[in-house]
N, C-alpha and C positions, 0 to 999 in steps of 0.2 A: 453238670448243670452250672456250676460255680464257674467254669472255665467259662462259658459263654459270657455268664453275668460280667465276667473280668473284661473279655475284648472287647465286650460291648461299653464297658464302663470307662477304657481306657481310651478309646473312640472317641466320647463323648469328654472326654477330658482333655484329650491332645486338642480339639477341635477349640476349646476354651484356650486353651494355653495359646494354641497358633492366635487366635484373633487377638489377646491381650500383648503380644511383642509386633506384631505383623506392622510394620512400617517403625519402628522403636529403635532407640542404641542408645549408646554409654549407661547412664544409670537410669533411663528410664524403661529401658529394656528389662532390668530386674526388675524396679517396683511393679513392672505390670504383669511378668512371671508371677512375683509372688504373691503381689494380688490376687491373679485368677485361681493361683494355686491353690491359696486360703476361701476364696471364695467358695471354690468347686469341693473343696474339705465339709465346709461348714454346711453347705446348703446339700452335700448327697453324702452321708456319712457310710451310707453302707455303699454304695460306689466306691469313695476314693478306698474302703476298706478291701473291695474287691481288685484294687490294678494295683493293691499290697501282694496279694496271694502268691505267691510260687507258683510258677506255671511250668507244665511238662515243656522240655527245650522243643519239642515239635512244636506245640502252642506259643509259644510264648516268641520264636521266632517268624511266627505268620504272623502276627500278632498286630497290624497297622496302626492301630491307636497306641501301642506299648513303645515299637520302633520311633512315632513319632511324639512321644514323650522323651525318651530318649535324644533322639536329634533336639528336639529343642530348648531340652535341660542341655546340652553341649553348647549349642548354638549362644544359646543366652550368656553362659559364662565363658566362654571363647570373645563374645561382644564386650565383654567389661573387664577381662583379665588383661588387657593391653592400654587400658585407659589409669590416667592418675586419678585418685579421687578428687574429688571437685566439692 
């Protein structure tokens, strides 16, 4: 049951994550990572506790909301590890 809670949680989180960078770069692409990051912390606590869990490698690699946390925790610091700060 907690497995479920997780993909569904991470779903819902990657989907925050996507819309806060979605058109973004240099340092604005972080703040709004981090933003939604902390936002999605604060306001679902037992969520973001849930896409913490350890997940069986069968789970965890079906996993579309975890993958696309992933890609876009990458995505975001691949966008700002080439730029100088400003």
């Amino acid at each position: 049951m907690l497995h479920k809670v997780a993909v569904l949680a991470a779903a819902a989180f990657g989907d925050r994550l996507a819309l806060a960078v979605a058109g973004r770069s240099g340092r604005q692409i972080l703040i709004g990572f981090a933003d939604a990051y902390r936002a999605f912390a604060v306001a679902h606590p037992g969520q973001y506790a849930a896409t913490q869990l350890q997940l069986p490698a069968e789970i965890g690699k079906c996993s579309v909301g975890h993958l696309r946390m992933i890609e876009l925790s990458y995505a975001t610091l691949r966008g700002t590890a080439s730029r100088s700060p400003t």
